[in-house]
Backbone of each chain as ProteinMPNN parsed JSONL, in Angstrom:
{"seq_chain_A": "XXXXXXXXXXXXXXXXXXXXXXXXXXXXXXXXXXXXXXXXXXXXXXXXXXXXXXXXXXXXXXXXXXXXXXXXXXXXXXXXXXXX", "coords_chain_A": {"N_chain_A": [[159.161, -2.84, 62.647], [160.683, -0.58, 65.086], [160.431, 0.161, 68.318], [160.508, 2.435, 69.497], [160.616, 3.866, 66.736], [158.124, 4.029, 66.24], [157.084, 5.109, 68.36], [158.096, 7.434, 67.91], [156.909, 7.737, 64.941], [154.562, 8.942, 66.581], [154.587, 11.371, 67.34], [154.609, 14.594, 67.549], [155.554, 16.497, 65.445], [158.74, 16.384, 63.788], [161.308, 16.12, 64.798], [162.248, 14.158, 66.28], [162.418, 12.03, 64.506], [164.525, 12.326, 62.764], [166.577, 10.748, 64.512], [165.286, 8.166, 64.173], [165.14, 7.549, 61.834], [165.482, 6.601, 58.8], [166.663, 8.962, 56.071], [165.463, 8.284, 53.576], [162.739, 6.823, 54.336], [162.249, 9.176, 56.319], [161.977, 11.306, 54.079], [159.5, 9.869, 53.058], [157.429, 10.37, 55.194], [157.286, 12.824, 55.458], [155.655, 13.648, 52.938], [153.675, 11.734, 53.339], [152.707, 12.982, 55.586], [151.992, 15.596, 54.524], [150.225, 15.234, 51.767], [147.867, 13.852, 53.358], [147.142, 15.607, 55.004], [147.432, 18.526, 53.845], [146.333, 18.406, 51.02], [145.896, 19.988, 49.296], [148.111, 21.651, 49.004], [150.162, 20.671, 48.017], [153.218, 20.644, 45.98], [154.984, 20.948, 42.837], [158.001, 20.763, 43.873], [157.482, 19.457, 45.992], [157.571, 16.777, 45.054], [159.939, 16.22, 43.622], [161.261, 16.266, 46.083], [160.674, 13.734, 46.92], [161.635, 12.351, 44.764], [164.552, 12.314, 44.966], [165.285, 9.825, 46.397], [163.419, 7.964, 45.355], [162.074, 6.689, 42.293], [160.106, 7.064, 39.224], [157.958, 5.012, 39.705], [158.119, 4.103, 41.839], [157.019, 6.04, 43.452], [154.59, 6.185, 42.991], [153.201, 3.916, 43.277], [153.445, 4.485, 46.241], [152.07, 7.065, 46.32], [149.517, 6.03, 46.346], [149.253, 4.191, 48.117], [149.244, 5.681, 50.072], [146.814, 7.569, 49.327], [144.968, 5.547, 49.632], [144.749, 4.742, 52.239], [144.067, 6.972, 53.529], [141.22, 7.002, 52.324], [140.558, 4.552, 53.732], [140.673, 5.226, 56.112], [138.444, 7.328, 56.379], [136.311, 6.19, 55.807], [136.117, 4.594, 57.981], [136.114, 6.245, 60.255], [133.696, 8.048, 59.516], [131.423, 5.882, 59.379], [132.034, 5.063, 61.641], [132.737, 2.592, 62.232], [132.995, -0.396, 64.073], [135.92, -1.284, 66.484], [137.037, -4.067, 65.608]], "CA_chain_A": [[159.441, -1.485, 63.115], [161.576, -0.788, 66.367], [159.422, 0.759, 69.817], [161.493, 4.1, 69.279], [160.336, 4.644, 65.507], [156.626, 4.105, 66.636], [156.994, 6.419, 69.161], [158.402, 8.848, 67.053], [155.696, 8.128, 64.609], [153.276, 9.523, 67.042], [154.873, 12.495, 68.097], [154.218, 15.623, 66.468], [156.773, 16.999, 65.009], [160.015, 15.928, 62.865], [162.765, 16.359, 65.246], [163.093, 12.575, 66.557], [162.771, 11.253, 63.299], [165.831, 12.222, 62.315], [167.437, 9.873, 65.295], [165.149, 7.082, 64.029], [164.283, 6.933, 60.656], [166.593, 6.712, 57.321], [166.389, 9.566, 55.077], [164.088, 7.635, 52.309], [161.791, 7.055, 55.6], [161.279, 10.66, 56.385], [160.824, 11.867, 53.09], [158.309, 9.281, 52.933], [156.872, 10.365, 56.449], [157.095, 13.839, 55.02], [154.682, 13.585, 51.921], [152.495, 11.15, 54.111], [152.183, 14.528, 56.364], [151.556, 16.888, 53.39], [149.055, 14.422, 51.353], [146.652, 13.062, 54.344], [146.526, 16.589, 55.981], [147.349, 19.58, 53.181], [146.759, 17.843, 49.62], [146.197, 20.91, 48.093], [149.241, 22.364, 48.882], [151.657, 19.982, 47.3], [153.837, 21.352, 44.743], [156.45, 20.124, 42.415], [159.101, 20.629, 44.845], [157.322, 18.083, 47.023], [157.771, 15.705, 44.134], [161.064, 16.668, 43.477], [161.764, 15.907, 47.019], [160.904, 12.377, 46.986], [162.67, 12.135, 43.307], [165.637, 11.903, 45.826], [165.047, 9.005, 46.796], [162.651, 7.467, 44.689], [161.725, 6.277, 40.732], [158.449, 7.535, 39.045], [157.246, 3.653, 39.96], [157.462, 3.951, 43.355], [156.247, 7.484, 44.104], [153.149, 6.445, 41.953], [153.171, 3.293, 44.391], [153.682, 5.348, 47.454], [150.734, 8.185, 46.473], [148.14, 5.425, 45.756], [148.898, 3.782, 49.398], [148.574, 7.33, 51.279], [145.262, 7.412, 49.1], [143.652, 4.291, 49.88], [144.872, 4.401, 53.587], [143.026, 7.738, 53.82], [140.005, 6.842, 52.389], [139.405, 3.698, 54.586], [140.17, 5.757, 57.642], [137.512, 8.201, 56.354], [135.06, 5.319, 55.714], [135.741, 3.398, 59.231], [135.318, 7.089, 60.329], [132.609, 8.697, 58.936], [130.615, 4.983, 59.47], [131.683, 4.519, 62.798], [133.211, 0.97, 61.98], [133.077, -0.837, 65.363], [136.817, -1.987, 66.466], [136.908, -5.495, 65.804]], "C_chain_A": [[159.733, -1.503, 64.62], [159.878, 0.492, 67.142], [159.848, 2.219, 69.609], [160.665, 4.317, 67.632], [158.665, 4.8, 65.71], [156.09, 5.2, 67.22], [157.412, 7.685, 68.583], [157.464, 9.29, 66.013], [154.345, 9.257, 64.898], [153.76, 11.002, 67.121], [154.409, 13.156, 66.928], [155.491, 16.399, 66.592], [157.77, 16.588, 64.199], [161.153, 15.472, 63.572], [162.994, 15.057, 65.609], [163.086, 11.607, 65.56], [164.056, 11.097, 62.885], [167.103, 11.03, 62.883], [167.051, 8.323, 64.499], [165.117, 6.332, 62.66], [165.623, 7.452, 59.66], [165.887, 7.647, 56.361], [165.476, 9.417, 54.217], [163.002, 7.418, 53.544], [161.131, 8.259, 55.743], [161.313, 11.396, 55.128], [159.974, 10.91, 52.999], [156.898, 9.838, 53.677], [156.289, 12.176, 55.591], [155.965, 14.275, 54.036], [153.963, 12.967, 52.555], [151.705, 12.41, 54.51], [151.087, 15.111, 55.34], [150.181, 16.183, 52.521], [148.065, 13.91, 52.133], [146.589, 14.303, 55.173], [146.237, 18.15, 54.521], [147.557, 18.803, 51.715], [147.122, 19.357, 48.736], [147.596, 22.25, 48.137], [150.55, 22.011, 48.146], [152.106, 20.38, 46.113], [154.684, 20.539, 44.022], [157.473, 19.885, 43.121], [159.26, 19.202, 45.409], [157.783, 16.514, 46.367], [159.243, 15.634, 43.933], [161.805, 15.954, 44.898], [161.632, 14.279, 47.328], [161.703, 11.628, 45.651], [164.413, 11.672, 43.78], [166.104, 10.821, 45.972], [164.502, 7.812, 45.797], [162.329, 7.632, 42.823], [160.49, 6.96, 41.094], [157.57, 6.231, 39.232], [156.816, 3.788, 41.063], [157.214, 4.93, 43.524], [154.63, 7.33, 43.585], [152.652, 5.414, 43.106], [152.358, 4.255, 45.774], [151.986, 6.693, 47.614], [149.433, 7.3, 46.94], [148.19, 4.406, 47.311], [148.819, 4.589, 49.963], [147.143, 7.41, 50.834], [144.42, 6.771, 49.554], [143.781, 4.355, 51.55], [143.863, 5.492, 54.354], [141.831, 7.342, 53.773], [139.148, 5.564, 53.121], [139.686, 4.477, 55.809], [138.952, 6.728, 57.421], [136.048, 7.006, 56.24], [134.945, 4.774, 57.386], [135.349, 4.87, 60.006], [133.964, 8.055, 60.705], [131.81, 7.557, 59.009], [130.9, 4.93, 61.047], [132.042, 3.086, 62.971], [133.525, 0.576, 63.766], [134.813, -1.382, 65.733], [136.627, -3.295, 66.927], [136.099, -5.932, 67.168]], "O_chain_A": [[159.152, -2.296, 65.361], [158.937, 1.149, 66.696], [158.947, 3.056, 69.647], [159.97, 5.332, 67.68], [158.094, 5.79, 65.252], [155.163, 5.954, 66.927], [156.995, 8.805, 68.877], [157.097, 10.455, 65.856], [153.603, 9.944, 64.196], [152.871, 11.806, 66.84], [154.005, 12.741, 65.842], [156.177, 16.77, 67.545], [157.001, 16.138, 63.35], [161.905, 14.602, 63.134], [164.098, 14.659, 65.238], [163.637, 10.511, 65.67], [164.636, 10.032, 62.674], [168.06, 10.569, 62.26], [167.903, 7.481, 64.217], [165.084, 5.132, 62.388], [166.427, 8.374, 59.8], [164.794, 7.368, 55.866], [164.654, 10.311, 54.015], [162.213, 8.358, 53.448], [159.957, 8.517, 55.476], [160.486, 12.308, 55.13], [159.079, 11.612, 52.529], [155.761, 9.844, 53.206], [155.138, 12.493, 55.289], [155.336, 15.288, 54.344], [152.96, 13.68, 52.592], [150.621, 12.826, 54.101], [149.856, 15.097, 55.342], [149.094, 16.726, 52.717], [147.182, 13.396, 51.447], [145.924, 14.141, 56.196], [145.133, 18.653, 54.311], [148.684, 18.589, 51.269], [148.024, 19.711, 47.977], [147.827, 23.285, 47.511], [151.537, 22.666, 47.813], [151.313, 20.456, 45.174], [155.114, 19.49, 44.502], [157.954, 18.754, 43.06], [160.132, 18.334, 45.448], [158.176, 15.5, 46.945], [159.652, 14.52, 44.258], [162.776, 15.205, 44.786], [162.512, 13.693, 47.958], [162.239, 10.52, 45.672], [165.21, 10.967, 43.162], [167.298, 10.633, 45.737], [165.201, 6.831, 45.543], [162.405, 8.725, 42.261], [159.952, 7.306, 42.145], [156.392, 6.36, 38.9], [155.653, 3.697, 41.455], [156.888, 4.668, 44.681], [153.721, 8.143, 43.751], [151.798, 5.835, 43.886], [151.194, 4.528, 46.067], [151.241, 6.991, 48.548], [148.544, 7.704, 47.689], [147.121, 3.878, 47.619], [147.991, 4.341, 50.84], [146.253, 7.347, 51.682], [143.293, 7.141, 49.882], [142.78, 3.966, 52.151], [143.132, 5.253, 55.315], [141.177, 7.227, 54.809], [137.932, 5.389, 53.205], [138.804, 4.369, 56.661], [138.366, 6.955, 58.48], [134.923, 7.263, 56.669], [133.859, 4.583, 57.933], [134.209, 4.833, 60.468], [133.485, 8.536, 61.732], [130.782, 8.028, 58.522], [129.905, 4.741, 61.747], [131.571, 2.465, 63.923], [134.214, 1.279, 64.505], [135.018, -2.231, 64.866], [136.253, -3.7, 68.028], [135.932, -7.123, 67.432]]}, "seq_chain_B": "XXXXXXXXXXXXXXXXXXXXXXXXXXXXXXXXXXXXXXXXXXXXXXXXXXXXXXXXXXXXXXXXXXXXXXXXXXXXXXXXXXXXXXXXXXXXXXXXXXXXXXXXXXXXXXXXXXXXXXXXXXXXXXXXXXX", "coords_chain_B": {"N_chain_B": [[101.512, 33.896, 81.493], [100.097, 31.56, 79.884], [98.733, 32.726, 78.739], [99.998, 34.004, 76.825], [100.986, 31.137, 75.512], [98.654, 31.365, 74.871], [97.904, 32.533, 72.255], [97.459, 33.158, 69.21], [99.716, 33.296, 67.172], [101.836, 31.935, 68.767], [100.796, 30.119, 68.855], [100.635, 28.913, 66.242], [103.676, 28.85, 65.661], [104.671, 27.184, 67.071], [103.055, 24.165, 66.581], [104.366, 23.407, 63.87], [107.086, 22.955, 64.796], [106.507, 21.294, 66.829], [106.024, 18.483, 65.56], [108.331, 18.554, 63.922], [110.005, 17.886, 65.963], [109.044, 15.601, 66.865], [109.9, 13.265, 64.741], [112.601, 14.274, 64.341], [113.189, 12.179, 67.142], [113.472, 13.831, 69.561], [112.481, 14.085, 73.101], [109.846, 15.117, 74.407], [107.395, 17.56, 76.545], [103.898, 17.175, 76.859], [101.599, 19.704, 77.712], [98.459, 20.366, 77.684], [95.33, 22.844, 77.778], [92.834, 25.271, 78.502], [92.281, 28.403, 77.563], [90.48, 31.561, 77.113], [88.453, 30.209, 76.157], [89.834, 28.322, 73.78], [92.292, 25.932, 72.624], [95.242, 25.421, 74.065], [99.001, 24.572, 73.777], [101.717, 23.519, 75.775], [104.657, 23.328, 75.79], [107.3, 21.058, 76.825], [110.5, 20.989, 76.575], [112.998, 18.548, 76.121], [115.895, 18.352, 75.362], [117.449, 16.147, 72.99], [119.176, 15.954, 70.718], [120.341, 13.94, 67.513], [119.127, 11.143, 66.403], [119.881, 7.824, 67.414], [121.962, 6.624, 66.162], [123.315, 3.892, 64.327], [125.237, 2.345, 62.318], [125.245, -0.547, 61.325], [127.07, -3.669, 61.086], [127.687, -6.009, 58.139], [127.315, -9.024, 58.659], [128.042, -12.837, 57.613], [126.568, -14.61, 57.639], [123.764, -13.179, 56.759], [124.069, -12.179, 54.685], [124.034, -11.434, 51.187], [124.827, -13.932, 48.253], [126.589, -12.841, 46.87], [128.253, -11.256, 48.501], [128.882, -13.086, 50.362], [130.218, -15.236, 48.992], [132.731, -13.528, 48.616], [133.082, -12.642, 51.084], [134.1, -15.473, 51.893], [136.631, -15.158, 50.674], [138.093, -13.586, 51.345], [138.318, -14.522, 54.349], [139.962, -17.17, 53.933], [142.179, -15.319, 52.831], [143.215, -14.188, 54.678], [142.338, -14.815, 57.142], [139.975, -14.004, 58.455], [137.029, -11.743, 58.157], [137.202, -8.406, 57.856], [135.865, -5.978, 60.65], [135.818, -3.634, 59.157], [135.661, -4.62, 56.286], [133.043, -5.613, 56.476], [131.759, -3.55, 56.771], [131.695, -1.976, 54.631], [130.286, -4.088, 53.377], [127.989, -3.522, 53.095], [127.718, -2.338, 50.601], [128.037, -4.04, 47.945], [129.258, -4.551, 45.245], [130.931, -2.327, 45.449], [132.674, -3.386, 47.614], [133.478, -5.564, 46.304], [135.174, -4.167, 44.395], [136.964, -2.357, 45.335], [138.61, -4.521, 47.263], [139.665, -5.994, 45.651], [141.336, -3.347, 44.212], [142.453, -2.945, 46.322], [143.944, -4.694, 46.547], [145.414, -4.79, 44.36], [147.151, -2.533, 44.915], [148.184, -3.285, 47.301], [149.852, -5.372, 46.034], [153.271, -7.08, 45.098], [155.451, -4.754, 44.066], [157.787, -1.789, 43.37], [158.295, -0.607, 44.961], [159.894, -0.923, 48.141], [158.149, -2.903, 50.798], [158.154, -2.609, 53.248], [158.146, 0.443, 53.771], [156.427, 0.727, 52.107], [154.185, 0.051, 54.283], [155.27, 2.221, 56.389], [154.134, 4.35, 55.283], [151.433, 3.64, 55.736], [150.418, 3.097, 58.411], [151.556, 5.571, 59.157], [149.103, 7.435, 58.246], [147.152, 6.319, 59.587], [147.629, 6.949, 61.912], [147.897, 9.554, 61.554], [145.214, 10.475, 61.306], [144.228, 9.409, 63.502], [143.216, 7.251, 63.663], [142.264, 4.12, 64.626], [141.922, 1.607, 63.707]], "CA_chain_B": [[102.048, 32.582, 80.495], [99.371, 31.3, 79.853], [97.819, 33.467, 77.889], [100.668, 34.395, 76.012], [100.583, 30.201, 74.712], [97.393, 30.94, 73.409], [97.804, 34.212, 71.625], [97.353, 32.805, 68.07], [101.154, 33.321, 66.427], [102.523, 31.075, 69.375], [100.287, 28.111, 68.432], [100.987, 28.871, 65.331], [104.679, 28.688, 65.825], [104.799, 25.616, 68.085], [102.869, 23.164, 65.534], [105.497, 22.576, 62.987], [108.22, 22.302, 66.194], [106.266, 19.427, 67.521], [106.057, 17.758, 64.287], [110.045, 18.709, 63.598], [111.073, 16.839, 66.971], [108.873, 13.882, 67.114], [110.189, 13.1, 63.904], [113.993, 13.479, 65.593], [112.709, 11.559, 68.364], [113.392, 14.268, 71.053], [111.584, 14.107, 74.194], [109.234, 16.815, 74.723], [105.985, 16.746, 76.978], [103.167, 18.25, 76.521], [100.431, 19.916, 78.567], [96.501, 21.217, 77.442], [94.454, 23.655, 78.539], [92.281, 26.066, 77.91], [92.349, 30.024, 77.657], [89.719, 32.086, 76.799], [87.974, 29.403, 74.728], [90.549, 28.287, 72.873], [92.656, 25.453, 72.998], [96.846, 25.422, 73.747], [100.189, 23.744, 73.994], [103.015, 24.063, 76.439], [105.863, 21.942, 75.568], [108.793, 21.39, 77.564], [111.17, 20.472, 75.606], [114.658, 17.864, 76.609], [116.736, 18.378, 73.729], [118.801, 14.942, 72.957], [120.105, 16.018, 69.623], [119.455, 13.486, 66.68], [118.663, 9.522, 66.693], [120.811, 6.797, 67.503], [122.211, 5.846, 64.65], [124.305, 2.918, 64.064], [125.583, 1.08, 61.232], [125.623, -2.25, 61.195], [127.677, -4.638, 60.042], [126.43, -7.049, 57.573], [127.186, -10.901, 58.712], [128.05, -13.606, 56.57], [124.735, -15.343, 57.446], [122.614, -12.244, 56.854], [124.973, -11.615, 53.783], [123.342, -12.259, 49.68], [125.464, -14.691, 47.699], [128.271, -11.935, 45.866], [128.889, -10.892, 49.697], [129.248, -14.464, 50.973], [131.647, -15.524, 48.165], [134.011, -12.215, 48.904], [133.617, -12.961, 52.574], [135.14, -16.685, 51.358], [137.72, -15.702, 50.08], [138.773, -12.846, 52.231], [138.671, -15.51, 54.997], [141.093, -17.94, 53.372], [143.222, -14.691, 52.858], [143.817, -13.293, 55.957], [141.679, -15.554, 58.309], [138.533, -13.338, 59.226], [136.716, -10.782, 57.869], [137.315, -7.637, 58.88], [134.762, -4.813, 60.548], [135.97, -2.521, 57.718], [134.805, -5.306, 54.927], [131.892, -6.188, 56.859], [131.162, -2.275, 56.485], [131.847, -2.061, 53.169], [129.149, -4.888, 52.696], [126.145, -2.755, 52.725], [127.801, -1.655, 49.002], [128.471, -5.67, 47.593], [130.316, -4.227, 44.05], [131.934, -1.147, 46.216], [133.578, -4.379, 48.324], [134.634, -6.263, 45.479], [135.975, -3.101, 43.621], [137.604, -2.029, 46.985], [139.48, -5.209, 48.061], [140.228, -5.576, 43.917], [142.113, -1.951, 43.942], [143.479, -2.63, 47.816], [145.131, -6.408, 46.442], [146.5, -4.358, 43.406], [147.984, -1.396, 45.34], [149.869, -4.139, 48.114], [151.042, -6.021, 45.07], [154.857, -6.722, 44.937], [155.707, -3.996, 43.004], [158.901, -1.72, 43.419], [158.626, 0.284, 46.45], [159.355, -1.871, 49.337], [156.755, -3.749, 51.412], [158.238, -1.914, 54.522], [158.204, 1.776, 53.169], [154.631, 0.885, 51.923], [153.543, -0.001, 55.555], [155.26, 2.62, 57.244], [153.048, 5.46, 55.237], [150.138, 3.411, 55.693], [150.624, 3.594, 59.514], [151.628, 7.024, 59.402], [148.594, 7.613, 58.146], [146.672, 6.013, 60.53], [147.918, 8.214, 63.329], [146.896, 10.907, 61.677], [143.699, 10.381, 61.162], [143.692, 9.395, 65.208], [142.605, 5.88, 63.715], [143.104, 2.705, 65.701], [141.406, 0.488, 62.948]], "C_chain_B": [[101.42, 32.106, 80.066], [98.558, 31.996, 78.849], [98.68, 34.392, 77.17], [100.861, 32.967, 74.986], [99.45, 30.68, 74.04], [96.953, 32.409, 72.284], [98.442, 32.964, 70.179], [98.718, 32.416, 67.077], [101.599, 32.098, 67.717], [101.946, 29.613, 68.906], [100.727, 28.029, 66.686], [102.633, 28.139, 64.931], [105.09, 27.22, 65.959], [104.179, 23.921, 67.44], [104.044, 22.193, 64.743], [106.57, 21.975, 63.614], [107.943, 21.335, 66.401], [106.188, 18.133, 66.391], [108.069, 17.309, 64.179], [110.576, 17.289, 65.074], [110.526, 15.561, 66.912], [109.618, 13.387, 65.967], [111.64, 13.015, 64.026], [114.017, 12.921, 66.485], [113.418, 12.317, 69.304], [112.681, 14.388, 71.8], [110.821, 15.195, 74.196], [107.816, 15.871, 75.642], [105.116, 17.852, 76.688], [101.737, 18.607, 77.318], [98.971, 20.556, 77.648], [96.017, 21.959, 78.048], [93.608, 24.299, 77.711], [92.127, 27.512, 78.453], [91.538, 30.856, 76.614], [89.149, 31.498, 75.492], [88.864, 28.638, 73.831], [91.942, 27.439, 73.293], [94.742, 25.407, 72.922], [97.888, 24.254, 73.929], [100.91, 24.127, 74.802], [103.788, 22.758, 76.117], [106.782, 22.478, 76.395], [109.275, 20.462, 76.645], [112.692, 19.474, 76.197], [115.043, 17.54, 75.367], [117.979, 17.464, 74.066], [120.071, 15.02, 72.086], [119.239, 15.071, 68.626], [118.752, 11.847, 67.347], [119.518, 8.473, 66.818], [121.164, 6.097, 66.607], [123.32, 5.091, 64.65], [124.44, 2.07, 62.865], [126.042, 0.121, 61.563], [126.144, -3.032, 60.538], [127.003, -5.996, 59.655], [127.508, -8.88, 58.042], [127.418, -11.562, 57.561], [126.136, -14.193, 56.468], [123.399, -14.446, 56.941], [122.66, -11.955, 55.158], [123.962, -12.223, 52.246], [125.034, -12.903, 49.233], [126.717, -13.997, 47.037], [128.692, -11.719, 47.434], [129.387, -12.19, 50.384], [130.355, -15.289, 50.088], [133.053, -14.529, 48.525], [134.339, -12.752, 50.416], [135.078, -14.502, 52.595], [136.315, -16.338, 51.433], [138.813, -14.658, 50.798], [139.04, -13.688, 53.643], [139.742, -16.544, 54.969], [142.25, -16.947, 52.753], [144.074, -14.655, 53.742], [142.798, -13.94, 57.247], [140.642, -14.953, 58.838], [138.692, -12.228, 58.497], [136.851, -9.777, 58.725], [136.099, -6.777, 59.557], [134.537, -3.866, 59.006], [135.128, -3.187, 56.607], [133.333, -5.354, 55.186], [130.713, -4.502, 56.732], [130.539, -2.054, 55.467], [130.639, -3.121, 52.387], [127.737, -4.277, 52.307], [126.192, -2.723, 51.462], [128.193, -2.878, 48.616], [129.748, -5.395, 46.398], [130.828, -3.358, 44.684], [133.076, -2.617, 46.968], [134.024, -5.141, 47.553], [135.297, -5.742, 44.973], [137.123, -2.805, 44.676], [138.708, -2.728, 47.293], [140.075, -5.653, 46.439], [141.537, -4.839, 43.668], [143.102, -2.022, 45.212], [144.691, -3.475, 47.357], [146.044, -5.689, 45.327], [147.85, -3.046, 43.998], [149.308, -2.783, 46.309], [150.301, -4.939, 47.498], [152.186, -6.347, 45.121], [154.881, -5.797, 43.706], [157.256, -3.51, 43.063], [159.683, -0.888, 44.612], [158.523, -1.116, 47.277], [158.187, -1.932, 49.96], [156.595, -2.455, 52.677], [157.81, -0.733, 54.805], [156.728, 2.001, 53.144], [153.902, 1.238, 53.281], [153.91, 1.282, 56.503], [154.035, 4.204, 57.051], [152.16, 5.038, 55.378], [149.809, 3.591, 57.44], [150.648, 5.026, 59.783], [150.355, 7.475, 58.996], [147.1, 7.712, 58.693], [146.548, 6.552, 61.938], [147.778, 9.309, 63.171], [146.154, 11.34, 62.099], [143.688, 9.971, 62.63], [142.948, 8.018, 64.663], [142.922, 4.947, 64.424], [142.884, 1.382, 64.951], [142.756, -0.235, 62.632]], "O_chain_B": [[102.082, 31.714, 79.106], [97.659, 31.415, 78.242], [98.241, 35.503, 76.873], [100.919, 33.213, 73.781], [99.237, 30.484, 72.843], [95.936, 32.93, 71.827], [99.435, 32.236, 70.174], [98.741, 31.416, 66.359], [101.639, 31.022, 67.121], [102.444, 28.506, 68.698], [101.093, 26.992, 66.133], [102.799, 27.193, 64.161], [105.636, 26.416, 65.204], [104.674, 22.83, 67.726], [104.439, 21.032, 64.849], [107.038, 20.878, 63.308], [108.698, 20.368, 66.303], [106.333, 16.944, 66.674], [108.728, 16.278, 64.309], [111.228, 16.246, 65.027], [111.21, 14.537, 66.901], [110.437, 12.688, 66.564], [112.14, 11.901, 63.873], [115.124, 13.017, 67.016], [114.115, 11.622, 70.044], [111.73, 15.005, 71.32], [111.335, 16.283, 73.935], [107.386, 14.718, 75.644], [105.378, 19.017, 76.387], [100.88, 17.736, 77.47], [99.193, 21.499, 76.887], [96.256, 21.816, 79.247], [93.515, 24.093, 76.501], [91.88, 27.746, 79.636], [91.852, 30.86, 75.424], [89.217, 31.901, 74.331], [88.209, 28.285, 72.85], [92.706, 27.952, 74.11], [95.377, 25.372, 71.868], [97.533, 23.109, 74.21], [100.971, 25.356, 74.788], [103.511, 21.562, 76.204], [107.083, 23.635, 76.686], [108.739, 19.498, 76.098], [113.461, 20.202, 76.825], [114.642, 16.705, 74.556], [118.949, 17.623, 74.807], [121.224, 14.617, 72.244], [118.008, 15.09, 68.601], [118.132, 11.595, 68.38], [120.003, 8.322, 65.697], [120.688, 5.007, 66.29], [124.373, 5.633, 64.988], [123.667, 1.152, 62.592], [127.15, -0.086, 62.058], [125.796, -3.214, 59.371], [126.249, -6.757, 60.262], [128.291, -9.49, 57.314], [127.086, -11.046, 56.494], [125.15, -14.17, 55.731], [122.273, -14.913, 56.773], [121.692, -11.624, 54.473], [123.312, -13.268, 52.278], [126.103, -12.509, 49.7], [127.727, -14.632, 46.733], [129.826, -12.178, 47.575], [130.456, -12.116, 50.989], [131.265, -15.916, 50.63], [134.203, -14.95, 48.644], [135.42, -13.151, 50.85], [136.236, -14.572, 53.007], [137.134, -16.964, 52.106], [140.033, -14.824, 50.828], [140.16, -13.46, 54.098], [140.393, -16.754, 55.993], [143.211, -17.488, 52.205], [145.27, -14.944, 53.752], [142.674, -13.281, 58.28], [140.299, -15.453, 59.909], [139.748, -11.694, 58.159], [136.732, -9.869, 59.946], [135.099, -6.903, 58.851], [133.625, -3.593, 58.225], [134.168, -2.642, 56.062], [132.498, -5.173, 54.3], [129.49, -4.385, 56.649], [129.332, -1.942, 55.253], [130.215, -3.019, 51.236], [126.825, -4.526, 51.519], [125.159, -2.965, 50.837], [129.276, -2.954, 49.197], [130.888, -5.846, 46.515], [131.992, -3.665, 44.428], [134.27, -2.622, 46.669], [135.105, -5.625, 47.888], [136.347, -6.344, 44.746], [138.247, -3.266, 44.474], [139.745, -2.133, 47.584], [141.288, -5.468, 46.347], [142.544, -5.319, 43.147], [144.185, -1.441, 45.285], [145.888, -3.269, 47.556], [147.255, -5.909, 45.31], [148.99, -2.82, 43.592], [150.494, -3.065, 46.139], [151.232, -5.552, 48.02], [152.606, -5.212, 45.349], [154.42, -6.061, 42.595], [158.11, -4.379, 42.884], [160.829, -0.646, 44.989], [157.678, -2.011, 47.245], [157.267, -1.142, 49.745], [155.652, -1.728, 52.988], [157.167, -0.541, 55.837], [156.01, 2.835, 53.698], [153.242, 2.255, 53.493], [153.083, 1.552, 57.374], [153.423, 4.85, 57.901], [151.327, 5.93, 55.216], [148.84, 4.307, 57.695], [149.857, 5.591, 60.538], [150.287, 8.488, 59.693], [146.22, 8.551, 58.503], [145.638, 6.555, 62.767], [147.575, 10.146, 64.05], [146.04, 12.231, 62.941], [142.643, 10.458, 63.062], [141.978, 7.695, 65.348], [144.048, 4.972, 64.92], [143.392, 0.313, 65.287], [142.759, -1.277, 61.977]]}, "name": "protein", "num_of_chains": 2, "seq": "XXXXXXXXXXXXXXXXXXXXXXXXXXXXXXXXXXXXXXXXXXXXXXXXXXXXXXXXXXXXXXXXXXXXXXXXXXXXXXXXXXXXXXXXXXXXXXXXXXXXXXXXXXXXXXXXXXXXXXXXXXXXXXXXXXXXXXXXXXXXXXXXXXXXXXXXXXXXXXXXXXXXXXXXXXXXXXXXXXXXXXXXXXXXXXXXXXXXXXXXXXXXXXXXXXXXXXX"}
């Protein structure tokens, strides 16, 4: 990953994505958003919107690494995990 | 003041308090006296909050035999255990289930590798993690 998409990573917001990131990227980035901050808002649409892009393989993929990535940041967290 | 400590409801009061904090280990001190027969408390109180609590990570050397095999072999994965696993050790079957379900999710499967990593990152900056 380039110094520019990192940085765009961080930002808040959408708008420099568009410079950095490929379409299948930010809908990716997009459902990341919506699943690790508002789960219970996700609708079919949202699904629909990565259907774009994506098979029912990899969106099943794709959920189950936003899942697990959450729940170890909630474990290192919520424990207090020392950095290395 | 003095003789508002020893008015019966205040000692009353002030008992279970001093119990409640030593028991959070907050500081308090405490003075004696006596007022009209009858013996009181004055606490001053320095409120810390709770107890220093830290979790510890469990060691290979400290580690029982299912945690010291996992450590193995997570070592000859990826060259060192991490904090996170070493977390995760307090629970021995939570850490083999765990790194089990993690090795099956980063699988080759059909979503790219790249794609994978960049929501797992993104995710990471959410959460304001640095792990």
């Amino acid at each position: 990953m380039t110094d520019e998409q990192i940085a765009a990573l961080k930002e808040p917001g959408s708008r420099r994505r568009a410079e950095v990131f490929t379409a299948e990227e930010r809908a990716i980035l997009r459902f990341t958003d919506l699943l690790s901050s508002y789960p219970g808002n996700i609708d079919p649409s949202d699904l629909d919107a990565l259907g774009e892009h994506f098979n029912e393989e990899q969106i099943v993929e794709l959920v189950l690494v936003i899942a697990t990535a959450n729940w170890t940041n909630r474990v290192n967290d919520g424990l207090q995990t020392p950095l290395s | 003041m003095r003789r508002s400590f020893s008015r019966p409801l205040w000692r009353i009061a002030a008992l279970p308090f001093v119990g409640y904090l030593g028991q959070t280990g907050v500081a308090l001190a405490l003075g004696a006296g006596q007022d009209e027969g009858l013996p009181w408390l004055a606490v001053v109180v320095v409120c810390q909050g709770g107890r220093d609590v830290q979790i510890h990570l469990i060691e290979k050397d400290q580690a029982g035999p299912l945690v010291q095999r996992l450590f193995d072999a997570l070592e000859r994965q990826s060259g060192s255990v991490s904090n996170f696993n070493k977390m995760l050790a307090h629970k021995p079957d939570v850490l083999r289930a765990f790194n089990q379900l993690s090795g099956a999710i980063w699988a080759e499967g059909t979503l790219v590798p790249k794609l994978k990593e960049l929501a797992y990152l993104r995710v990471s900056i959410l959460n304001g993690c640095a792990y």
